[in-house]
VOMARDO-14434 format. One record per residue (C-alpha): x, y, z. Coordinates in steps of 0.02 Angstrom, whole numbers, padded with zeros to 5 digits, always signed. Layout:
BEGIN
XYZ;...
END
This chain:
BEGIN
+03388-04404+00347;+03250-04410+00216;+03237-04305+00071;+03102-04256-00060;+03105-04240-00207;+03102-04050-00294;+02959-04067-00378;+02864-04147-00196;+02922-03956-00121;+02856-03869-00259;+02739-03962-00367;+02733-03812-00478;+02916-03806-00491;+02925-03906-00628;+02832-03973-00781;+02895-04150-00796;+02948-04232-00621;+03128-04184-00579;+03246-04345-00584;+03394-04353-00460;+03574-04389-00532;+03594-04563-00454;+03406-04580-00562;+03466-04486-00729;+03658-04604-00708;+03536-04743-00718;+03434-04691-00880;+03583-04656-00970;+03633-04851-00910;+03454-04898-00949;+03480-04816-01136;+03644-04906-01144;+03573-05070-01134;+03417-05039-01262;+03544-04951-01378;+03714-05036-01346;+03873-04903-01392;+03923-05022-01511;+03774-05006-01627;+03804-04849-01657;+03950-04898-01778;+03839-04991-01890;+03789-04889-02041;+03681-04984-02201;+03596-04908-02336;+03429-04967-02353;+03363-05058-02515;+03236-04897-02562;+03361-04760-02514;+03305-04581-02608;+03432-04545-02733;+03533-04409-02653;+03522-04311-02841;+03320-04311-02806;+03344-04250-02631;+03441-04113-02707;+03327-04073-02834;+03184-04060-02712;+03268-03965-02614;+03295-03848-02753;+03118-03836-02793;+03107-03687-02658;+03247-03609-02708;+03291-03465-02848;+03309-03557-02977;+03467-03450-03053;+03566-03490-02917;+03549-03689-02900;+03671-03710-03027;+03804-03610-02907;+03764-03731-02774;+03803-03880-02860;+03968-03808-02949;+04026-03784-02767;+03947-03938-02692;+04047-04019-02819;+04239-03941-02787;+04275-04088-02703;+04188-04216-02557;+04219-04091-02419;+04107-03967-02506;+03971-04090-02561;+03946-04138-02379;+03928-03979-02331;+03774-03972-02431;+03725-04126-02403;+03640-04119-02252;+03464-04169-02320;+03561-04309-02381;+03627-04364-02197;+03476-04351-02093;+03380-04438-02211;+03529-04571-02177;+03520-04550-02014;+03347-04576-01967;+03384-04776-02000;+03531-04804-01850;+03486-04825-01691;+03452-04698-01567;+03495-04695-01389;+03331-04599-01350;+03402-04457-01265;+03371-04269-01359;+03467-04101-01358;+03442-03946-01459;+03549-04015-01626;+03648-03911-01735;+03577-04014-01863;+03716-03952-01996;+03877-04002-01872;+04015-04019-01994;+04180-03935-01979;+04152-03780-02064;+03995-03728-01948;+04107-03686-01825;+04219-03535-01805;+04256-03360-01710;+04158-03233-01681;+04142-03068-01567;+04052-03079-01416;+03922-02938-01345;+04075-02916-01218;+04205-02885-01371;+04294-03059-01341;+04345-03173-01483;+04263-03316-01447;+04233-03489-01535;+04055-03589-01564;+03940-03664-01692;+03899-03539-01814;+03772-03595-01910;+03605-03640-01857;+03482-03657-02018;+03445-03839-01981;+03444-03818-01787;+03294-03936-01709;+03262-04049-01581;+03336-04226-01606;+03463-04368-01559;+03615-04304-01496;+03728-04430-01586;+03680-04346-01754;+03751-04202-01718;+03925-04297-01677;+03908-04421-01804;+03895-04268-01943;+04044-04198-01839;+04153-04348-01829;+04131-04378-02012;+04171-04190-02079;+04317-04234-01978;+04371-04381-02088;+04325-04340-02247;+04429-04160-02224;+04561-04260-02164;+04574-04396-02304;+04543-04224-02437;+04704-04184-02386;+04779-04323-02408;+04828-04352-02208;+04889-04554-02178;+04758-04660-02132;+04813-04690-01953;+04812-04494-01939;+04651-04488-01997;+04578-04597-01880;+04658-04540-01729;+04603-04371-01774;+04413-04436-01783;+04459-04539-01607;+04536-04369-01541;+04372-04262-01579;+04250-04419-01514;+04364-04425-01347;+04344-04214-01338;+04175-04258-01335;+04141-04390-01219;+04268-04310-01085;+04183-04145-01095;+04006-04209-01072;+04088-04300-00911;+04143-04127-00848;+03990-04041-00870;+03899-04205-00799;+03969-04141-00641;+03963-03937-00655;+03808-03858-00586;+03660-03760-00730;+03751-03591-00704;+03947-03653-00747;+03873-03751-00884;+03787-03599-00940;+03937-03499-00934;+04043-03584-01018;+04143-03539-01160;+04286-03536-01255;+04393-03363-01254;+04503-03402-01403;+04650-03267-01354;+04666-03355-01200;+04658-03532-01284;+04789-03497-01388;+04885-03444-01234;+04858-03576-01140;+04898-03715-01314;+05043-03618-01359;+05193-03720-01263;+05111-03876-01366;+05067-03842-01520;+05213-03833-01688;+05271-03646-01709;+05197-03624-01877;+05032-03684-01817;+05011-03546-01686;+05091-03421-01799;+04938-03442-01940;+04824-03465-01799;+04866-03297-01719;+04845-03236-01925;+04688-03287-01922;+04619-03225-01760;+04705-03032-01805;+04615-03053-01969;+04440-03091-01909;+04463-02926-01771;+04470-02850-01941;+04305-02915-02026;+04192-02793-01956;+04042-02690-02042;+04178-02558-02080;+04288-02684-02188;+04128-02750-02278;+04074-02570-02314;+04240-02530-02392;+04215-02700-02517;+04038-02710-02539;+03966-02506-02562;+04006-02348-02656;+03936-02181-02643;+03836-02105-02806;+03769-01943-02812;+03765-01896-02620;+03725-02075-02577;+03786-02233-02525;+03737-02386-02635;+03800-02600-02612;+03897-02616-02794;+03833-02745-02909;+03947-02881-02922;+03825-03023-03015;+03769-03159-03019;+03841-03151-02816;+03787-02998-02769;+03638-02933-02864;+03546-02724-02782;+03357-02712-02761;+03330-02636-02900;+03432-02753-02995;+03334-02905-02924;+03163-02848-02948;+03052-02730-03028;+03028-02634-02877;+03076-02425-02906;+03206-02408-02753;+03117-02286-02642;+02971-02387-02633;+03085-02520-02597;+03167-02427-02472;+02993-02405-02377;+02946-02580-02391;+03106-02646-02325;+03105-02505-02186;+02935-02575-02130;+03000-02753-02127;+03141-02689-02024;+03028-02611-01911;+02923-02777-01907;+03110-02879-01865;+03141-02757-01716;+02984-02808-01609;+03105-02986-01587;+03254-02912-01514;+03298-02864-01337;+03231-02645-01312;+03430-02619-01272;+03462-02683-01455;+03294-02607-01532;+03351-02434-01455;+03522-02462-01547;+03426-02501-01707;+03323-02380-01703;+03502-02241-01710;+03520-02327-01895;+03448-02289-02073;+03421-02415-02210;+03513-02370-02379;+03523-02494-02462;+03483-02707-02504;+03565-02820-02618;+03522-03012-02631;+03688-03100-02570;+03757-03274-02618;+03823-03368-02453;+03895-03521-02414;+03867-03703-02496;+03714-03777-02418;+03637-03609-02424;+03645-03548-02597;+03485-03528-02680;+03392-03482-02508;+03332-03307-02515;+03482-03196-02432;+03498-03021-02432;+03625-02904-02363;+03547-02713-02275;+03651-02575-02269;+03625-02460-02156;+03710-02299-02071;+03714-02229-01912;+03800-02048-01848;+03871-02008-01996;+03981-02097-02178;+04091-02170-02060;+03975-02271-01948;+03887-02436-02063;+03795-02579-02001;+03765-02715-02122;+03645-02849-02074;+03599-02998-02154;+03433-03075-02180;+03449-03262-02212;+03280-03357-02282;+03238-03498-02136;+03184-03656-02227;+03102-03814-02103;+03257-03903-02028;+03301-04039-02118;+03267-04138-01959;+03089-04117-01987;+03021-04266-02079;+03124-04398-01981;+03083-04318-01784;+02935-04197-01794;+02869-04023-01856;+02950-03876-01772;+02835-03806-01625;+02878-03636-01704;+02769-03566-01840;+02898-03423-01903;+03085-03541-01942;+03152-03389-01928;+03116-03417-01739;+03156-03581-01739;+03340-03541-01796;+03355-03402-01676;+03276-03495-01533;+03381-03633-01558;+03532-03523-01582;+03550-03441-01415;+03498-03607-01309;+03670-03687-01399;+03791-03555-01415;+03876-03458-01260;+03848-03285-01342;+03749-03218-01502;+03743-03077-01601;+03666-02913-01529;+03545-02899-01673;+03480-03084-01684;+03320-03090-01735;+03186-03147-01864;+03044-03085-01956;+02925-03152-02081;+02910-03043-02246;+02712-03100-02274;+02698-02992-02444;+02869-03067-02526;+03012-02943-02608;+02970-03095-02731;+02771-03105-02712;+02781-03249-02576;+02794-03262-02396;+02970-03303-02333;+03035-03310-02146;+03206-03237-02105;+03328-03240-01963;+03458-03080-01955;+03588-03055-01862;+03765-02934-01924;+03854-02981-02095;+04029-02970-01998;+04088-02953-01821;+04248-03000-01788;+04180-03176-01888;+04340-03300-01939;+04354-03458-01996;+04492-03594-02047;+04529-03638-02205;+04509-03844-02168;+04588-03882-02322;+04744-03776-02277;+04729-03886-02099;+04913-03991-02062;+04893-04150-01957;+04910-04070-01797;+04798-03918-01834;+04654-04027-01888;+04685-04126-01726;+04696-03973-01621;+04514-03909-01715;+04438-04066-01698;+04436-04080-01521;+04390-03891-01491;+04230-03931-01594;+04213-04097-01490;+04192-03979-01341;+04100-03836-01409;+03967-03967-01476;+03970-04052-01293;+03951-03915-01202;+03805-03859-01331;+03731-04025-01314;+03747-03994-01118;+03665-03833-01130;+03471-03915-01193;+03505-04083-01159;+03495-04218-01005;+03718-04203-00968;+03719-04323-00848;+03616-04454-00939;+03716-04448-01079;+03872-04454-01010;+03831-04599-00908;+03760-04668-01093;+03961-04644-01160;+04035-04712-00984;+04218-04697-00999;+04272-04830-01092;+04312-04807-01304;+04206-04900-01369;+04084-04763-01438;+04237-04663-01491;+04283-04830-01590;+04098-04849-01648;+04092-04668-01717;+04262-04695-01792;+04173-04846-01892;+04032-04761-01934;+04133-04628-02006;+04206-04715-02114;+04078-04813-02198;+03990-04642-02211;+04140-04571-02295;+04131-04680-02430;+03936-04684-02444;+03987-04486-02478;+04108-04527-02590;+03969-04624-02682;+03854-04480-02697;+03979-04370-02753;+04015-04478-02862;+03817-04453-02916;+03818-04284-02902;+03957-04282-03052;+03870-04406-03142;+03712-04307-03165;+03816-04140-03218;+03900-04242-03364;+03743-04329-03431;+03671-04148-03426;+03535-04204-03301;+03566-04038-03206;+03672-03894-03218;+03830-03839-03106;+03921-03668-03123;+04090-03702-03054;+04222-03559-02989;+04064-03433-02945;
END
């Protein structure tokens, strides 16, 4: 019997002419050929690469310039941490291997510690990609290759054997590639849906997995049900004088009134009119629920590694009554550091960009994701934000805590949560017709890795360097 095509029954149907599998098996083959697997282990610095001390630096340029030296104390704890702000560093690296020419909505930021638990809309504990600062349109394999290496450099920080540490790279690849196969198969919906409930992964892991590794994994997951606005309201406020105030705790946590010259009720007003401005981007069900809460209070807020000097500020606000606090934070978007290397972002506000690109990769988001754009500045300049809750239900691992089988265990659940992300934006059964079933683009990533490890190691190596000759300036333990 003949068949059309969908695009031939409804031209309008579709914007780009609608392949059939058999045709999208054959341009992942096609890709294969141009870009062969094995390439993709091949990593070589080029004769004019930037230092990665001036990336830094330029990157620092935007930033507040009292807090740069807290990002490179912490960038400089150990490897681990300096790849985690490194990420300028990486796709500037990256833009030089070979591409299979297939694109997904990346990460951009994929290491280790972007991934944890959260709550979902439906009160679940679920696990996903947390961060999405970088998020853009680009190569796939960038995403895993940032992955695969967070994997080995954690592993080698502490102090796993080498065979251990490359199985566990192999072990995250394999997640990978065997994930993309199943969702190759699934129809848009399933793929859609798909998710990881972490209460019933443990359940169904538990029979495998050492006793002591599912007794600090249970920890964990009781601890993060406990990380909720409540919890961060009992750390982070006070009340004075009939109200409720965020307590200065500096140079980490630094009030309004503390952080500019601004008297506080008129900086109450101007951040309830930014608030009001941030609403127009969420669903009406969540802007009605918004709308129940009053601001009190705003501190800026040091977070992360990567992140620190960014403009980020923490919003208390209260609902019914003393009892009922919702903190949100507003995180300054910066361009992705994709950018340069694949193309400006087709949205104006990165605030959008991060939310945008949030919800197409994760299976659930935060009730009150949104963005804004703060055109008059707290600090006299325009600055995009994204928002979204300080704390629900959020946990993470402590990777350098991790034992061999643990790290294994975490590295393939991020294999399959980046898959299934990747599956989400990108052409599934392309790709996973590009990795076929054979290892040999596990055992290319593995290579890669490893050269990239060291090329890490190198510019850590930098990073300390310019601290001692007094180039720039770290604070370490803040």
């Amino acid at each position: 019997m003949a068949t059309t095509s969908r695009s031939a029954r409804n031209p309008k149907a579709r914007v780009t002419p609608y392949l059939t599998v058999a045709e999208r098996v054959a341009k992942g083959k096609a890709a294969r050929r141009e870009v062969p697997r094995s390439t993709h282990g091949v990593y070589q610095p080029p004769s004019d690469r930037p230092s990665p001390v001036d990336l830094l630096e330029r990157q620092a340029r935007a930033r507040l310039p009292h807090l740069v030296p807290i990002r490179y104390g912490r960038m400089l704890v150990s490897p681990f941490t300096f790849y985690r702000g490194a990420a300028l560093i990486m796709a500037s690296d990256l833009s030089a291997t070979p591409r299979s020419g297939l694109t997904v909505q990346c990460c951009g930021d994929a290491h280790l510690s972007n991934f944890g638990a959260f709550a979902s809309p439906e009160r679940r504990l679920v696990f996903d990609i947390n961060d999405f600062d970088e998020t853009h349109p680009g190569p796939w394999e960038w995403d895993l290759k940032r992955l695969s290496t967070s994997v080995l450099i954690a592993a080698r920080d502490n102090g796993f054997r080498r065979k251990d540490q490359d199985e566990i790279v192999l072990q995250t690849v394999r997640e990978y590639r065997a994930a993309l196969a199943t969702f190759a198969g699934m129809g848009n919906l399933d793929v859609w849906y798909a998710s990881v409930d972490l209460d019933r992964f443990v359940a169904e892991h538990e029979q495998e997995a050492q006793r002591r590794v599912v007794k600090r994994t249970k920890a964990i997951l009781a601890k993060a049900r406990t990380r909720d606005s409540m919890s961060a309201f009992s750390k982070l406020a006070r009340q004075v004088d009939g109200r409720v105030e965020i307590v200065s705790d500096p140079p980490l946590i630094l009030p309004m009134e503390d952080y500019t010259a601004i008297p506080r009720a008129e900086g109450i007003d101007l951040l309830s009119n930014l608030l009001r401005q941030y609403r127009a981007s969420l669903e009406p069900d969540r802007r009605s629920l918004l709308e129940q809460y009053e601001i009190e209070d705003f501190a800026l807020k040091v977070v992360g590694v990567g992140s620190v000097g960014t403009r980020a500020f923490i919003a208390l606000l209260m609902g019914r009554d003393g009892r009922d606090p919702l903190f949100l934070q507003a995180k300054e978007a910066e361009a992705s550091v994709f950018e340069e290397f694949v193309g400006r972002s087709r949205f104006r506000n990165h605030g959008q960009r991060v939310v945008t690109g949030q919800r197409l990769m994760q299976a659930s988001s935060d009730i009150f994701l949104g963005w804004v754009t703060n055109k008059e500045g707290i600090d006299g300049r325009p600055h995009d934000y994204y928002l979204r809750q300080l704390r629900d239900w959020k946990g993470s691992v402590p990777i350098e805590e991790m034992l061999t089988q643990g790290m294994t265990a975490y590295g393939r659940l991020c294999g399959w949560t980046l898959a299934r992300a990747h599956a989400r934006t990108g052409d599934r059964v392309a790709i996973s017709a590009y990795l076929g079933k054979s290892d040999v683009f596990d055992r290319a990533i593995l290579e890669f890795s490893k050269v990239y490890a060291e090329q890490n190691e190198q510019d850590y190596a930098e990073l300390r360097a310019a601290v001692e000759s007094g180039r720039i300036v770290a604070e370490t333990g803040v």
